[in-house]
Backbone as ProteinMPNN parsed JSONL, in Angstrom:
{"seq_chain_A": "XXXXXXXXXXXXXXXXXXXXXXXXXXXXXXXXXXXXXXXXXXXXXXXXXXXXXXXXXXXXXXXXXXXXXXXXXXXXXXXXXXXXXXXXXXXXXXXXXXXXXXXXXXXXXXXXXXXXXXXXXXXXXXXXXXXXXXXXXXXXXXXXXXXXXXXXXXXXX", "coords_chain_A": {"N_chain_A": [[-68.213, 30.405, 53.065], [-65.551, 30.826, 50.743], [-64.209, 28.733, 48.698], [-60.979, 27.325, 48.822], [-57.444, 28.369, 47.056], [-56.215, 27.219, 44.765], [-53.779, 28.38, 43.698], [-51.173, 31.579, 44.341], [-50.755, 34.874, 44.205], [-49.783, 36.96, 41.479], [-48.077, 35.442, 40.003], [-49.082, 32.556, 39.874], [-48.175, 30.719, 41.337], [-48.282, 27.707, 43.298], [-49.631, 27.532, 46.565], [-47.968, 26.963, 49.032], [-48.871, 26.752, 52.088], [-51.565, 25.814, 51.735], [-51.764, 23.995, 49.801], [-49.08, 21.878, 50.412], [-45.698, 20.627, 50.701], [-43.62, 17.562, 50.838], [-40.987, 18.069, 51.888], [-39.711, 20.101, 54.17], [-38.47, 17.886, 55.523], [-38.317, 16.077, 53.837], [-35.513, 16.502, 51.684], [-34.545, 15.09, 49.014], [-36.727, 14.93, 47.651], [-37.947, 17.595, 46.67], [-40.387, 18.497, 45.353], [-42.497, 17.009, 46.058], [-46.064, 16.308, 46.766], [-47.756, 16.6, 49.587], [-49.98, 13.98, 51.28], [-52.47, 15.482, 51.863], [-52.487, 17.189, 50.222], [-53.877, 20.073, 48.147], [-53.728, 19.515, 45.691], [-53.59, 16.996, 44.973], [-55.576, 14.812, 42.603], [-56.273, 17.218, 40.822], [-55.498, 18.457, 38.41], [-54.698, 18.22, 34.633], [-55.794, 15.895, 32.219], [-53.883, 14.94, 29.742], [-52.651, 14.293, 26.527], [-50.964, 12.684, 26.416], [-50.829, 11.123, 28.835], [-51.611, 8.328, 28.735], [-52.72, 4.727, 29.334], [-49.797, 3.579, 30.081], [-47.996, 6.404, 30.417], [-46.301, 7.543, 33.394], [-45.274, 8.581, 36.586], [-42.279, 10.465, 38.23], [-41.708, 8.95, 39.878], [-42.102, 6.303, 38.759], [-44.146, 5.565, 38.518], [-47.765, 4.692, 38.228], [-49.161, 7.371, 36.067], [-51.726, 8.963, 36.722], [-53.352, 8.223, 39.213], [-56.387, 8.234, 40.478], [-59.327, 10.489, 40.097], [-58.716, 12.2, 38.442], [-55.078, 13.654, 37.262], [-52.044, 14.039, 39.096], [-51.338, 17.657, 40.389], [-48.263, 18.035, 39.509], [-44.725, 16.505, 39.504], [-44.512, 14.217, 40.634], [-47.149, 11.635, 41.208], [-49.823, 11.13, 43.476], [-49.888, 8.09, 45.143], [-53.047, 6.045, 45.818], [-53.126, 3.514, 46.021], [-52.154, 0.342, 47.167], [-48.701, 0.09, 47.176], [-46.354, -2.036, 45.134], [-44.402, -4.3, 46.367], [-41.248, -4.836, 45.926], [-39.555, -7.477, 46.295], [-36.041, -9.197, 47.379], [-32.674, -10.682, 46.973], [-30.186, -8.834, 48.74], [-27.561, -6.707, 47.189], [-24.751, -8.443, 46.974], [-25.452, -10.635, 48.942], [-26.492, -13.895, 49.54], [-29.666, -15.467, 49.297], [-29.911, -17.508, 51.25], [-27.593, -17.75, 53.48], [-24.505, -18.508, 55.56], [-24.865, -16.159, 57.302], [-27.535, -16.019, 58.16], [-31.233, -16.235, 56.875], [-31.378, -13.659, 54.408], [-32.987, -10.797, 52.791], [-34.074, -8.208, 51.092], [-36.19, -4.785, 50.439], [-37.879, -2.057, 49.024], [-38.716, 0.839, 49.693], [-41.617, 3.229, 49.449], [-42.355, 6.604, 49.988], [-44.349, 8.228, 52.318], [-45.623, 5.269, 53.125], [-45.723, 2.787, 55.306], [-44.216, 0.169, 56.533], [-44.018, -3.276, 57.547], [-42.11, -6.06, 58.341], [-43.159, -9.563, 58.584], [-42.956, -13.027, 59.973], [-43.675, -16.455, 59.622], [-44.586, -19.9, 60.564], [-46.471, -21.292, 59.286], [-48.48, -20.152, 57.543], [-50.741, -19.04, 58.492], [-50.568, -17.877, 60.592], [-49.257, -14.568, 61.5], [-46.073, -13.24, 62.49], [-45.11, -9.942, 63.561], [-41.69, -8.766, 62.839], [-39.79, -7.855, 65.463], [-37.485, -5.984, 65.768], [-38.382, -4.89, 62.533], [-40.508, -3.513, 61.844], [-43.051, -1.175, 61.2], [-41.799, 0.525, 59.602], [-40.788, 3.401, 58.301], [-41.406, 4.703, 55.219], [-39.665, 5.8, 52.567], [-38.558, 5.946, 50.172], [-35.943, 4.486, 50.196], [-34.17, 1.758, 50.437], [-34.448, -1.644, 52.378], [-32.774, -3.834, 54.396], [-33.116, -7.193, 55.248], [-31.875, -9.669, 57.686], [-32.236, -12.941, 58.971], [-30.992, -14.232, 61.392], [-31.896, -16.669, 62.876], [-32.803, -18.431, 61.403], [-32.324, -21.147, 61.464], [-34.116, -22.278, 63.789], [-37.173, -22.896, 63.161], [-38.987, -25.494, 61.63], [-39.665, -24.722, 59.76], [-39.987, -21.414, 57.635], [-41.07, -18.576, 56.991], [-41.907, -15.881, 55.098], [-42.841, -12.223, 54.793], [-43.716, -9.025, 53.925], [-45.622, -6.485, 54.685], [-47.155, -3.472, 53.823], [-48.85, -0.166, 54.389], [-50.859, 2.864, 55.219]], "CA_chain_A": [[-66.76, 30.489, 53.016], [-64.999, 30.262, 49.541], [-63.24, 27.597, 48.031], [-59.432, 27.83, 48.968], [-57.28, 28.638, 45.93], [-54.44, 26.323, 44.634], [-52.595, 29.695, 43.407], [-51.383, 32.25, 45.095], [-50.315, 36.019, 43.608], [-49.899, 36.971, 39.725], [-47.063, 34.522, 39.231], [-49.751, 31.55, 39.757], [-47.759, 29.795, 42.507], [-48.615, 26.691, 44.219], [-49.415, 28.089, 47.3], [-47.451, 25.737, 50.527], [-49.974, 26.319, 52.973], [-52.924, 25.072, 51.185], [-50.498, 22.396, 49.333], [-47.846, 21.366, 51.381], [-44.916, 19.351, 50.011], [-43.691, 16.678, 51.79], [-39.952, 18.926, 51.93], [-38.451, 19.961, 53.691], [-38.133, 16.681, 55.777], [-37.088, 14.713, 52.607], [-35.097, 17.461, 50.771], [-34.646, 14.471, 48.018], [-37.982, 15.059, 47.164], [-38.632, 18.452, 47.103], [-41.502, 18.89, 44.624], [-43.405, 15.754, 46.012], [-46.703, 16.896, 47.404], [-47.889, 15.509, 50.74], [-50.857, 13.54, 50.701], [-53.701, 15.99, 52.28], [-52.274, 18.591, 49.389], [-55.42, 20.366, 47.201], [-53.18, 19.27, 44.548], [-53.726, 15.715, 44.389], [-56.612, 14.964, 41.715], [-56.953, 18.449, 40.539], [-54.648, 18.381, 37.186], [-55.571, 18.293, 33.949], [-55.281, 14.85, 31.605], [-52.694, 15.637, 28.886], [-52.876, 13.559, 25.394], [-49.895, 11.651, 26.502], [-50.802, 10.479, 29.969], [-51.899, 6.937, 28.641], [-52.335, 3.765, 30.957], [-48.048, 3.44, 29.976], [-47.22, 6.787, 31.342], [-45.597, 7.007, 34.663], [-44.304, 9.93, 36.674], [-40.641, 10.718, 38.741], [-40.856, 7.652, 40.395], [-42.169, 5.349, 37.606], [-45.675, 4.999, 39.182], [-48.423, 5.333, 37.426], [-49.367, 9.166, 35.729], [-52.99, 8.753, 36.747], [-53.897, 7.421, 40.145], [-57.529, 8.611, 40.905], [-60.014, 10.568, 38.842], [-57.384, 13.043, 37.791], [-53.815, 13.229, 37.574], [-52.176, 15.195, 40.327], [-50.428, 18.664, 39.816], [-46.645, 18.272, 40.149], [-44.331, 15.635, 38.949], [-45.385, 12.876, 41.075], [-48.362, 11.116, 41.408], [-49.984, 10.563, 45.017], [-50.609, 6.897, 44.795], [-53.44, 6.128, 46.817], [-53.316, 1.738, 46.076], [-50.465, -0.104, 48.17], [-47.57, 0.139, 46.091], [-46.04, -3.406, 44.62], [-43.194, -4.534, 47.1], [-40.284, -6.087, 45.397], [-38.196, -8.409, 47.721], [-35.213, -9.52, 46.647], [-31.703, -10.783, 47.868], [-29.126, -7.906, 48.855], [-26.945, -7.103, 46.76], [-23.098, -9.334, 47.413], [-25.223, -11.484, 49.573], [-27.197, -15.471, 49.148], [-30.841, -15.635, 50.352], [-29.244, -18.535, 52.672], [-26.365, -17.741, 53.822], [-24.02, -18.313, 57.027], [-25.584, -15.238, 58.584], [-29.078, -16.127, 57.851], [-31.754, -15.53, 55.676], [-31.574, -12.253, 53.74], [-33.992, -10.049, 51.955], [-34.075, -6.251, 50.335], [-37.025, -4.362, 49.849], [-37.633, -0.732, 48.676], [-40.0, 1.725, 49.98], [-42.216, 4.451, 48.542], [-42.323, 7.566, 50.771], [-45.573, 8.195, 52.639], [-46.211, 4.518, 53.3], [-45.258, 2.172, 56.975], [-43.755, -1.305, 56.232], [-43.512, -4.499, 58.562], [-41.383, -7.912, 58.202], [-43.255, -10.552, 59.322], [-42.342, -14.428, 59.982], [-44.685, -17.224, 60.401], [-44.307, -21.018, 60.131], [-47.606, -22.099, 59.053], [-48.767, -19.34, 56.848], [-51.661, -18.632, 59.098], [-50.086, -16.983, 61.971], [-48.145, -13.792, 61.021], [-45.956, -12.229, 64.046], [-43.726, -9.225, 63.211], [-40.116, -8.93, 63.664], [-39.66, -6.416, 66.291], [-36.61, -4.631, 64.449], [-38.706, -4.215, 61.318], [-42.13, -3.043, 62.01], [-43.521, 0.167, 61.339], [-40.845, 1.094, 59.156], [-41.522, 4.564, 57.649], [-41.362, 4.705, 53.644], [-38.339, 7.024, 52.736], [-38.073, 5.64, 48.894], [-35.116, 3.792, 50.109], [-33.851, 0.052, 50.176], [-34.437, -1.764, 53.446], [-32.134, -4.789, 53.704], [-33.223, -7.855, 56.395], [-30.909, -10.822, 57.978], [-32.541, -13.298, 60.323], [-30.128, -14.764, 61.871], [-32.558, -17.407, 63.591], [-33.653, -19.374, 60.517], [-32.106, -22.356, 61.85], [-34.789, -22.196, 65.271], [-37.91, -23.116, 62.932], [-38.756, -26.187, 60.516], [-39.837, -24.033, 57.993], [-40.062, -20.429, 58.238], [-41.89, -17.934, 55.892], [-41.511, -14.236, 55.042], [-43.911, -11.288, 53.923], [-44.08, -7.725, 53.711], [-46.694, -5.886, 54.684], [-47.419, -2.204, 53.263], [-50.064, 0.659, 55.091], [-50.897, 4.253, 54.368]], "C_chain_A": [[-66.291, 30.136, 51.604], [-63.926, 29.667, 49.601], [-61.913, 28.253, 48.239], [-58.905, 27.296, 47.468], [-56.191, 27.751, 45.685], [-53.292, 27.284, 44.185], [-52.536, 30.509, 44.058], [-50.559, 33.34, 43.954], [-50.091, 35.591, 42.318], [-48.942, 36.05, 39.375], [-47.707, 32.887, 39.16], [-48.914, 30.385, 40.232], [-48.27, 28.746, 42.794], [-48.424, 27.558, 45.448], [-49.015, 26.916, 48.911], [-47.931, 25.68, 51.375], [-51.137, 25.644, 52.701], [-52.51, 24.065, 50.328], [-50.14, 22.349, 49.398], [-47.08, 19.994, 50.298], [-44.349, 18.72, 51.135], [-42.153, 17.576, 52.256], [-40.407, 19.823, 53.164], [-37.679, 18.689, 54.53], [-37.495, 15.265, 54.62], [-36.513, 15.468, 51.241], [-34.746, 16.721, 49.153], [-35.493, 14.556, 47.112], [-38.719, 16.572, 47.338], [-40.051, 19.11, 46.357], [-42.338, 17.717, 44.672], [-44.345, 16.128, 47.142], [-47.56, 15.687, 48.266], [-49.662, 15.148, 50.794], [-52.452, 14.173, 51.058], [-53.615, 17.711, 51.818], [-53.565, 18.601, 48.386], [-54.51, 20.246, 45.855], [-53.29, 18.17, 43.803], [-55.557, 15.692, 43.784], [-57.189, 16.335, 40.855], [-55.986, 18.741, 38.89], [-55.32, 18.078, 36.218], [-55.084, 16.827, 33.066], [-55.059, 15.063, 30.165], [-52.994, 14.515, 27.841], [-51.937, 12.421, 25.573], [-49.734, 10.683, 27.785], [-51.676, 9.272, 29.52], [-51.818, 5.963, 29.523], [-50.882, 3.782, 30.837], [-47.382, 5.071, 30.732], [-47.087, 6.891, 32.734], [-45.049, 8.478, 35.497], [-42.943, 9.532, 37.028], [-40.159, 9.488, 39.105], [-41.147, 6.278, 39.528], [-43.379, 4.599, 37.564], [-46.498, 5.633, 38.223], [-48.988, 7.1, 37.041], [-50.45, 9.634, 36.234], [-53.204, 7.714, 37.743], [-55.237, 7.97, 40.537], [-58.078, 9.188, 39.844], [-59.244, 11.359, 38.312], [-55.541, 13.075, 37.942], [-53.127, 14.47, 38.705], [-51.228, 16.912, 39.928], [-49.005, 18.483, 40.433], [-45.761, 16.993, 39.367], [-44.282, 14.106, 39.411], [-46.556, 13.156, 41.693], [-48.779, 10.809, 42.663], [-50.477, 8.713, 44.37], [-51.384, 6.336, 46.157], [-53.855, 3.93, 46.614], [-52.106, 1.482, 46.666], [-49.448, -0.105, 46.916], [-47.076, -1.217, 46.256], [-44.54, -3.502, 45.285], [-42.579, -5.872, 46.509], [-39.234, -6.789, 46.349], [-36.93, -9.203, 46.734], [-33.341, -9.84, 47.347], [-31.096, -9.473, 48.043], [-28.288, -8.043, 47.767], [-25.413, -7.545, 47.461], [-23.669, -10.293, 48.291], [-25.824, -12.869, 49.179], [-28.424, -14.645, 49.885], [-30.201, -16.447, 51.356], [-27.776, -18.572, 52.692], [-25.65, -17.617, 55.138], [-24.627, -17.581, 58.033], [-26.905, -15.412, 58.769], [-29.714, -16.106, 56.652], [-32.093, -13.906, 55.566], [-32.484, -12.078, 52.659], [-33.67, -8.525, 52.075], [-35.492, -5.83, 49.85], [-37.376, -3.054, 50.108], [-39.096, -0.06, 49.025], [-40.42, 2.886, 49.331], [-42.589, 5.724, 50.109], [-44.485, 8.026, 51.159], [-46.324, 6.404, 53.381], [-45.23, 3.351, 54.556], [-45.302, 0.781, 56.34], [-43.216, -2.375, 57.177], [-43.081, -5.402, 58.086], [-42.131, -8.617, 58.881], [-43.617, -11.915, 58.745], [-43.852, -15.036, 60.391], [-44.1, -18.953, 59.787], [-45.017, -21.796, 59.558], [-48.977, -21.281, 57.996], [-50.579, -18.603, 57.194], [-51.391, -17.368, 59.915], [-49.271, -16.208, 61.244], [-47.434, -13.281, 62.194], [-44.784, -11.002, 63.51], [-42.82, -9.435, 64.003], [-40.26, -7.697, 64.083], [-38.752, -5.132, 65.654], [-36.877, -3.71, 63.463], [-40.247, -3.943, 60.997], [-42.29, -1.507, 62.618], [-42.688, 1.004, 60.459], [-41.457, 2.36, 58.087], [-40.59, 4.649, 56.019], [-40.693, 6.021, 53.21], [-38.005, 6.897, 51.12], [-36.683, 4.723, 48.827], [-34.441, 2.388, 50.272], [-33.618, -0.182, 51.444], [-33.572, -3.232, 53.534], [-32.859, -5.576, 55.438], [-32.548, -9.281, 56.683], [-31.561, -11.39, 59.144], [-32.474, -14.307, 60.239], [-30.931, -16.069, 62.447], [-33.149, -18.431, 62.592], [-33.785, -20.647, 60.744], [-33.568, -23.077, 63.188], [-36.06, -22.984, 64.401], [-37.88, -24.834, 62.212], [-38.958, -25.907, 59.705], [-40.305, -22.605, 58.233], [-40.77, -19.394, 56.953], [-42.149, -16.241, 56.241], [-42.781, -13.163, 54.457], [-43.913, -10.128, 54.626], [-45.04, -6.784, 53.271], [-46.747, -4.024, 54.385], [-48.839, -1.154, 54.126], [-49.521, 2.086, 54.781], [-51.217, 4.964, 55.64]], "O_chain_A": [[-66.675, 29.028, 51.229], [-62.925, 29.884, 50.284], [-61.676, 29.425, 47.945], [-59.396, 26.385, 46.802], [-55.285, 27.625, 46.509], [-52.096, 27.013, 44.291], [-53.566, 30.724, 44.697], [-49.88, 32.89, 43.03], [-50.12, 34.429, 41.911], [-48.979, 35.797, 38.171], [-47.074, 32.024, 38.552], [-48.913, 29.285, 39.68], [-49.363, 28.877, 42.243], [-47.407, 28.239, 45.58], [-49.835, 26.293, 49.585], [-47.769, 24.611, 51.963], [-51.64, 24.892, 53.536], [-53.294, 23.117, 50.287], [-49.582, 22.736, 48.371], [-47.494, 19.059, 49.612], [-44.497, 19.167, 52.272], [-42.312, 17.808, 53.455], [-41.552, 20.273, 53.101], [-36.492, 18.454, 54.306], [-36.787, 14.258, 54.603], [-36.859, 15.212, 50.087], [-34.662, 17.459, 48.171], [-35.257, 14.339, 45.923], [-39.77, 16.752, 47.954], [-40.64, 20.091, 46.809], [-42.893, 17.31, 43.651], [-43.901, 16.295, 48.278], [-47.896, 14.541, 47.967], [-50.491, 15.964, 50.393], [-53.469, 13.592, 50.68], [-54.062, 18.758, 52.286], [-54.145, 17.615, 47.932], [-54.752, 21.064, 44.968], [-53.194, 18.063, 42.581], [-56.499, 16.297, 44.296], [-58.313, 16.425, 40.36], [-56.345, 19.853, 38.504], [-56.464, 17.666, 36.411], [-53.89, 16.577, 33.227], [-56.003, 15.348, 29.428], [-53.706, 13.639, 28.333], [-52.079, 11.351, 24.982], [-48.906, 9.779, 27.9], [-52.732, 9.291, 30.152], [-51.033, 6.061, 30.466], [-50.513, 4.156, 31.951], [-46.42, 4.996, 31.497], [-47.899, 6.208, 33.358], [-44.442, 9.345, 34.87], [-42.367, 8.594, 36.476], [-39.059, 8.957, 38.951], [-40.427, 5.289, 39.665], [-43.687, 3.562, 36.977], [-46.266, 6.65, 37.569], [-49.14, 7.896, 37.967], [-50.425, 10.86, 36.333], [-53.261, 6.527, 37.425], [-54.875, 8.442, 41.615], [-57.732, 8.832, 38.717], [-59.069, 10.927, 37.172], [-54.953, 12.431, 38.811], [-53.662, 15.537, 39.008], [-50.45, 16.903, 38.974], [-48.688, 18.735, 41.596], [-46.425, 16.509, 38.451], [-44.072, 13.104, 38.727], [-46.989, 14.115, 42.332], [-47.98, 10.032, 43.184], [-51.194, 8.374, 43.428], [-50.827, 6.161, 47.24], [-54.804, 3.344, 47.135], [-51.151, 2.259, 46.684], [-49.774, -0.364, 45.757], [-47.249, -1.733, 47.36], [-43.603, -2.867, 44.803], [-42.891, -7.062, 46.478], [-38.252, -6.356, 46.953], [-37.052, -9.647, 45.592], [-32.93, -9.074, 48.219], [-31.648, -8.718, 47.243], [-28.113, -9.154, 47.266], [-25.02, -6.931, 48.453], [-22.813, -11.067, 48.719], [-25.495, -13.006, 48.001], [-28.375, -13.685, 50.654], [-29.968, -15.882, 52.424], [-26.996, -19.277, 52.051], [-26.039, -16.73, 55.898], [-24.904, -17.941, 59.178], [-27.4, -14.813, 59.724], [-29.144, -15.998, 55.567], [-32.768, -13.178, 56.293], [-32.751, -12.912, 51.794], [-33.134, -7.894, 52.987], [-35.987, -6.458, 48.914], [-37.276, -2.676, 51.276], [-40.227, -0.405, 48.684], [-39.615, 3.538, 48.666], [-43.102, 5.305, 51.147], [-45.461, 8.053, 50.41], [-47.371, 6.398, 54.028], [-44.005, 3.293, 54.443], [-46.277, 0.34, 55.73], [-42.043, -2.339, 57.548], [-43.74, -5.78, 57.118], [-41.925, -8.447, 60.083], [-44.215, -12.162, 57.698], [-44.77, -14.552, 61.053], [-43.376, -19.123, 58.806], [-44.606, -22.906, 59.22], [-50.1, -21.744, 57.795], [-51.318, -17.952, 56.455], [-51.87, -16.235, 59.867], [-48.546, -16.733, 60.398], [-48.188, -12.814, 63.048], [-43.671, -11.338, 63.105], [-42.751, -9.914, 65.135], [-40.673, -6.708, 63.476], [-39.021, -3.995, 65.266], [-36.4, -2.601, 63.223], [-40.896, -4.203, 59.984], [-41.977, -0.915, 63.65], [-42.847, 2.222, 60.544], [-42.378, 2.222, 57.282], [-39.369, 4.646, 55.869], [-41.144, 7.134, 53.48], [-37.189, 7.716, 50.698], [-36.28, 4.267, 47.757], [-34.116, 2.562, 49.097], [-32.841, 0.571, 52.031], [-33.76, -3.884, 52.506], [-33.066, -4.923, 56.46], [-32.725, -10.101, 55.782], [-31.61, -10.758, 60.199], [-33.099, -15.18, 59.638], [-30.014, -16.89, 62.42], [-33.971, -19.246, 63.011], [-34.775, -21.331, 60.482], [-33.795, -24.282, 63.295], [-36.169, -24.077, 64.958], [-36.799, -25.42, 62.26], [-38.643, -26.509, 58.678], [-41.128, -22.534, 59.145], [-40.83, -19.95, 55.856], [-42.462, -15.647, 57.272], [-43.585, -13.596, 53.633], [-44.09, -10.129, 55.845], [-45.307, -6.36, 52.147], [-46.019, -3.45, 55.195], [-49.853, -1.806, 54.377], [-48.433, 2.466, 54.348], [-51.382, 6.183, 55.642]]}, "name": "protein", "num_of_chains": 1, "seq": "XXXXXXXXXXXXXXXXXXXXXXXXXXXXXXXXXXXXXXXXXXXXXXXXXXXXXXXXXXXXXXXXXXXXXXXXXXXXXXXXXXXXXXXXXXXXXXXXXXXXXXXXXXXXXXXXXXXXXXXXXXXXXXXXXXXXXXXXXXXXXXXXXXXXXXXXXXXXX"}
């Protein structure tokens, strides 16, 4: 059987059946190819893709042995989850404790609490959350219930 082609007809297409973009479910992203595309690693490494460049979303240019064809990069390491208050609100404030943290598309994100940094249990609300590139904000309201309570965000592919 021969090798399937990453082009298709004289205009040297990307062809969408044999590399699928993740579109048209996240029309935001429509030239971001989904992660079981014959596109990822198959690119060529350019004089300027140095460890400093970065693609669309600011991730590295060069995740695997090649860089991928298109303007983002598949990144196949957990991506670096920044937490951070909301913005207008306190970490401790009247309603609880609050947190913000931003997802990368392709990747499932849980909240979970523990008091003793052994035990993790997710919060039911925020587990499994599917990675959309967009800012997830969390308030729990219950902080008062513990003597000491402890946060972390977990990442999966």
């Amino acid at each position: 059987m021969p090798a399937q082609s990453l082009i298709s007809g004289s205009a040297n297409n990307i062809n969408a059946a044999t590399s699928p973009f993740v579109s048209p479910a996240l029309p935001a992203l429509p030239f971001m190819i989904a992660t079981n595309s014959l596109c990822v690693n198959t690119g060529t490494v350019l004089p300027w893709m140095n460890a400093n460049a970065v693609d669309c979303f600011g991730d590295p240019r060069v995740s695997g042995i090649a860089p991928d064809i298109g303007a983002y990069e598949f990144q196949s390491t957990h991506p670096p989850i920044a937490v951070a208050e909301p913005a207008g609100e306190q970490i401790l404030s009247p309603s609880g404790f609050a947190m913000a943290f931003k997802t990368r598309y392709g990747w499932r994100y849980t909240v979970k609490t523990s008091s003793d940094l052994i035990t993790w249990v997710p919060v039911a609300t925020m587990s499994n959350i599917p990675g959309d590139g967009s800012v997830w904000n969390y308030v729990d309201p219950n902080i008062s219930s513990a003597p000491r309570r402890f946060y972390r965000v977990e990442s999966s592919n």
